[in-house]
N, C-alpha and C positions, 0 to 999 in steps of 0.2 A: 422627491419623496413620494411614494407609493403610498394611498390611501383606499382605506374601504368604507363605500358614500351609505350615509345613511340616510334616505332621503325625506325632509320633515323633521331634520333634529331640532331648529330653533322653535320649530312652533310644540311641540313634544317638551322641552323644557320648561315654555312658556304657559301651555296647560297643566301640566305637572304641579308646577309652579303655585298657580291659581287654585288650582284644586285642592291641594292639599296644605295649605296656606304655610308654605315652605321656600324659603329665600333662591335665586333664582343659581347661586352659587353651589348650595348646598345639593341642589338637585344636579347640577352639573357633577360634582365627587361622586355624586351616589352610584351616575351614570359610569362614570369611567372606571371604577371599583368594577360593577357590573362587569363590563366588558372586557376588565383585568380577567375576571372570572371566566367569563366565556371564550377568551385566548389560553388562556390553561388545560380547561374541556379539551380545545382544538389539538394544542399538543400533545397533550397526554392521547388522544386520538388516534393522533398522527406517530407515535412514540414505536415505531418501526424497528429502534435497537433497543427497544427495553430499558430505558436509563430507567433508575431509579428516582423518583423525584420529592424530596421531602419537604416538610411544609414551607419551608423557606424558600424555597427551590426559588419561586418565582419572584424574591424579591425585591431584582433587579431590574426587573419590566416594568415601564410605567408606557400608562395608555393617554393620548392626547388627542383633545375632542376638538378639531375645526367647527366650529359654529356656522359661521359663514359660508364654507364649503361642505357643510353638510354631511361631515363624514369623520371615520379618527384613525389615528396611526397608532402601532407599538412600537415605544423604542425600548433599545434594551442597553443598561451601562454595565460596558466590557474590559477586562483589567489588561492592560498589553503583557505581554510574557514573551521569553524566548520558544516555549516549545507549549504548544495550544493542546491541552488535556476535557477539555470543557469547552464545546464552543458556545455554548448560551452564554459564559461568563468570563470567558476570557480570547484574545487576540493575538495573532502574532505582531510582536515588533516589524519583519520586514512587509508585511500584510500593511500596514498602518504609514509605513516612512513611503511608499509609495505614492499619499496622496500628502501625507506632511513629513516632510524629513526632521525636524524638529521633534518629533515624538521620542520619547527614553521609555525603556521598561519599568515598570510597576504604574506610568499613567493610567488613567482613566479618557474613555472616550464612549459615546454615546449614538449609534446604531441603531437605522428605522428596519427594523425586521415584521414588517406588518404583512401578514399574510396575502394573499390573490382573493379579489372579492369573491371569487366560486368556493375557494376551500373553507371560507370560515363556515362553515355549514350546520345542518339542521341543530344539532343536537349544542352545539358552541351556543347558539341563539336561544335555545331555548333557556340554555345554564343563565346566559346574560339575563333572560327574561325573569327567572325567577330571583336572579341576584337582588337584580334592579327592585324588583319588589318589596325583598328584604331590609335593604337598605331604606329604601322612602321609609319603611316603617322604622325604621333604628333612626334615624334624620329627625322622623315627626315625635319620639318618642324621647329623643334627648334634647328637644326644642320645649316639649312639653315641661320637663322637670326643670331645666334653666331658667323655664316663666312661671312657674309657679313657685320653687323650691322657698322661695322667701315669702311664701303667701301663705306659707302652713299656718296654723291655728291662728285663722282669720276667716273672717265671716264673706261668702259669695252671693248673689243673686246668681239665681238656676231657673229652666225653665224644662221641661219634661218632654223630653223625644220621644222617649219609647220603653215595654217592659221586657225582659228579660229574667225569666224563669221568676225568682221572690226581688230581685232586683227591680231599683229605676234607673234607669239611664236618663242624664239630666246634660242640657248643655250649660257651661259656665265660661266667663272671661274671666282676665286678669287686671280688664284695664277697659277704661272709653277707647273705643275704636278698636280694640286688638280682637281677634277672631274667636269666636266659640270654639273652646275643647269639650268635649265627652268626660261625664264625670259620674260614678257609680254611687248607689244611695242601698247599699243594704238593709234587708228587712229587718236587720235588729236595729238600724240606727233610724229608721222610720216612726215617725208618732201614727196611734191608733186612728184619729180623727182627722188627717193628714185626706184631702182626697185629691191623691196622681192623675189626675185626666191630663189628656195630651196636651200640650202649652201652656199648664198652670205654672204661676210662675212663687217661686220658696227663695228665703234665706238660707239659706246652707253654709254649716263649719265646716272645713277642711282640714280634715284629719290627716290623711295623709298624703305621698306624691311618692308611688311605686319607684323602683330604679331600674326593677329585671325584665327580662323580655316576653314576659305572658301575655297571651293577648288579652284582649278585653282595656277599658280603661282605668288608666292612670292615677286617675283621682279619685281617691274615698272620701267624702263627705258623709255630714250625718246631722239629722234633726233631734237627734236624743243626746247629743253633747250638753255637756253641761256648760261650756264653752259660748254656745248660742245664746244663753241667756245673760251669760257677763257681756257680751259685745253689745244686746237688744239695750240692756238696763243702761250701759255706757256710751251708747247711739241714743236715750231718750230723755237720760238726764243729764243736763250739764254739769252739774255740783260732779257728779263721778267721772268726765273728761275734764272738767279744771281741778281735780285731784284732790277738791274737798271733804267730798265723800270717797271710802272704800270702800270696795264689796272684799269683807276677810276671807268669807267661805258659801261655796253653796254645794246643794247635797240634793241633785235633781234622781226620780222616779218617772223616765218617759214611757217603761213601758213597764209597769208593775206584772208582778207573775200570776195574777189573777183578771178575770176581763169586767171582774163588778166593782173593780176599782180603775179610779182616773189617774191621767199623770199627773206627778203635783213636782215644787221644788220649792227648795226652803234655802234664803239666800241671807245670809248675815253681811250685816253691814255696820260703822262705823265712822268716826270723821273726830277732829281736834279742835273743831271750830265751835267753841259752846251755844256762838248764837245759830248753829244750823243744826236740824233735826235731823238725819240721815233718813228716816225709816219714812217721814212727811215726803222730804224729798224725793226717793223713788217709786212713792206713791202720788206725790202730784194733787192738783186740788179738784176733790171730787172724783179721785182714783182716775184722774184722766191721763197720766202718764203711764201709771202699770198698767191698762186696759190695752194700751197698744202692744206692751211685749204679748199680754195675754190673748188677743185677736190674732198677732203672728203666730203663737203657739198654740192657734185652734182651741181656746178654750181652759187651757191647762193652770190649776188651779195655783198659786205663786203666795206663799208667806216672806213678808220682809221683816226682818225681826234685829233687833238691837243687838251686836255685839258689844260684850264685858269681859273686862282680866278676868273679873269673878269666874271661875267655872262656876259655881253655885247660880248666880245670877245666871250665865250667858243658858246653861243648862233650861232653869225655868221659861225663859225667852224662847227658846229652842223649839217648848213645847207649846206655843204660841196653835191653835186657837185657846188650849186648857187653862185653868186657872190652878196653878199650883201653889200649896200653903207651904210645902217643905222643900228642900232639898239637902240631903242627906250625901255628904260625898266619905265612903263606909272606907276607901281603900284608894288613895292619888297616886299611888303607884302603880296600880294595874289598874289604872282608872274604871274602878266600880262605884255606881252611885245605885241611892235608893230616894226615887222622888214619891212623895206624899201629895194626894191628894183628896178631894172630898169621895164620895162614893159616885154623888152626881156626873163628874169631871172624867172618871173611872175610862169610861168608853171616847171621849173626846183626847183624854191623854194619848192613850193606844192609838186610836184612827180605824178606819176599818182597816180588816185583815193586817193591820200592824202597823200600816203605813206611818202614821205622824210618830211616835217612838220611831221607828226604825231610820226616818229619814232624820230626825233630830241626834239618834246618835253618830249618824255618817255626820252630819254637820260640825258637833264639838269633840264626836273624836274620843266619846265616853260612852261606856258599856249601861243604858240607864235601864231599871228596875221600876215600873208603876207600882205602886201602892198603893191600900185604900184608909186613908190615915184613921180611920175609928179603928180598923183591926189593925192597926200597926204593934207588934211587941218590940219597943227600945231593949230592953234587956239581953233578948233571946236573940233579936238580930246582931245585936251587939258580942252576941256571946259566940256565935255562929261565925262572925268573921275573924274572933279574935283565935279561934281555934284554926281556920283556913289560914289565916297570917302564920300561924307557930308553923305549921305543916309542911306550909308555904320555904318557910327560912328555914326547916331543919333540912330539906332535901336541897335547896341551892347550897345548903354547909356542907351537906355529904359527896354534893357533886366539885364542889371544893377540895374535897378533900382528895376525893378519885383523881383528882387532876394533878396534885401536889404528887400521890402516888405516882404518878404517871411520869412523873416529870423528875422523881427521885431515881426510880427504876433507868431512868431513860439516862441520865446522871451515873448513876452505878455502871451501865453498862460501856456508856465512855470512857468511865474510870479502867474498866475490865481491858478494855480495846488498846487504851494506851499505854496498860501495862504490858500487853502483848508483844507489842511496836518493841519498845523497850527491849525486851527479851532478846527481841530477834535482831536488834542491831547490836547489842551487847556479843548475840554469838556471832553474828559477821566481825566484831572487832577482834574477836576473839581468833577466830579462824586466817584472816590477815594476819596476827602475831604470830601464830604457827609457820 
């Protein structure tokens, strides 16, 4: 067999290899793919009668890479036939019984058609070159998503490479010993107080594990997940890894829409076990448990707060630092409340620019109303919502009703249709009797 040497291939695998921390197999496919490539280039080069060559064309080629000798061959499988239409793809029988007389037509037999080491030339090599390169990235990019894909919404140690335009590029693993991937950290999922110098080293959630072929990396992570603080609280307290405690909801603010406000999060928790405290517990004695998530998250201010069936109850909770005297739930079906409080509380209810209301209603999932209970009017608010309720139900009845229309018409007009049918088989019966 006839080979073209390449000289340096085992050591060329072996760096390849190591470089790009890529199995020493995979980089061999990638290679031979490659040079499938740059044998096609050749042909199609060399294509002197014009055949026409469609994508499949070359299906039958496969390239094989001596390692040891340094070099690789084409072989190509050929169908035997009486009368040869195709010689990339097929044979003749008395061609074939020459060297085996045992051969029949429609066999298969397999053919080193490897070029002369001068013809495979510039332009074939370069194809190979740039193939070859393709592939290492589709190799390290389907290596990538098989080691992470089950590592999604789980917490990484990252350590910071380098910036890119409002991005961090961060290196992370999947494992003790398994090698650093490149992992993107977007400026929206960055905290304000976060400082990226080169080698600092973050917890990071991973958000996601790309599939398509864009460049850049793979993995989204992010410091502004809410996700980050259920893993920090469930890595610091045991009660919520031995399942005593649960965290029901949390309603994180990492980067609020104003810069005179801080991130904060408001994390509800609960447990069945009467003699444990939940809210003690992930605060720790002397706040010395919550101070570690809060040190990880640079600062970021953390209420732990009592979940209750009550909405009424879980609500006032919600709005933990305030001291609330009422809660008022005006409408549980479009969940609207009206919470009451002193005049004093007024501004500690809200938060600045809105924050504690707004993260308390992402928390229970209810539309809540500050109030200042010396001007509250029972009456009028009462009167106010019972008239929005009427208004409320008279237009869902009407939209009711449009529907029933809808569905009558729609009714009526099959009625119409199948009398038609009717008709017109009636006159084909008709027409048959004649």
């Amino acid at each position: 067999m006839s080979m073209v040497s390449l000289p340096g291939l085992k050591d060329l695998i072996e760096s390849i290899s190591r470089e790009r921390n890529l199995p020493r197999l995979a980089v061999q496919s990638a290679i031979r793919e490659a040079l499938l490539k740059g044998y096609e280039r050749y042909r199609r080069a060399q294509n002197l009668e014009r055949k026409q060559f469609d994508e499949d064309y070359f299906d039958n080629f496969e390239v094989e890479l001596d390692i040891d000798g340094e070099g690789f061959r084409v072989l190509s499988t050929k169908t035997i036939v009486e009368e040869v239409s195709n010689s990339d793809h097929q044979i003749s029988l008395d061609e074939v019984q020459q060297v085996a007389q045992e051969a029949q037509l429609g066999d298969s037999v397999v053919l080193d058609v490897t070029p002369d080491q001068g013809e495979f030339g510039r332009m074939a090599a370069m194809q190979t070159k740039q193939v070859l390169a393709q592939k290492l990235r589709d190799q390290q990019r389907q290596m990538v998503q098989e080691e992470f894909q089950d590592l999604e919404s789980t917490v990484l140690q990252a350590r910071v490479l380098r910036f890119e335009r409002q991005s961090v590029i961060l290196a992370v693993s999947s494992g003790f010993g398994q090698p650093e991937v490149e992992a993107e950290l977007p400026k929206r999922e960055q905290l304000p107080n976060d400082n990226y110098r080169a080698n600092a080293t973050f917890k990071v959630y991973l958000k996601k594990v790309s599939q398509g072929q864009q460049r850049g990396p793979q993995l989204l992570v992010s410091r502004a997940d809410a996700g980050l603080v259920v893993y920090l609280f469930a890595n610091e307290v045991p009660e919520i890894e031995d399942e005593v405690v649960r965290i029901v909801a949390v309603a994180r603010e990492a980067n609020p829409p104003s810069r005179y406000v801080g991130p904060r999060t408001k994390i509800a928790v609960d447990t069945l076990d009467r003699d444990v405290d939940p809210v003690g517990a992930c605060i720790g004695a002397r706040g010395s448990r919550i101070q570690v998530v809060v040190n990880e998250l640079r600062g970021e201010k953390i209420d732990v707060i009592r979940w209750s069936p009550d909405p009424a109850t879980y609500i006032a909770n919600a709005l933990s630092p305030a001291r609330v005297d009422e809660v008022r739930l005006m409408d549980p079906e479009t969940r609207q409340t009206h919470v009451l409080v002193a005049e004093d509380q007024l501004s500690l209810a809200i938060g600045k620019e809105g924050q504690n209301v707004r993260l308390a209603a992402r928390l229970t999932g209810w539309k809540i109303d500050i109030k200042d209970k010396a001007k509250y009017d029972y009456a009028g608010e009462d009167a106010k919502f019972l008239a929005a309720r009427a208004k409320y139900q008279a237009e869902q009845e009407e939209d009711e009703e449009d529907d029933d229309d809808l569905d009558d018409l729609s009714e009526l007009e099959d009625d119409e249709n199948q009398e038609e049918l009717e008709l017109e088989d009636d006159s084909f019966d008709n027409n048959d009797d004649e």
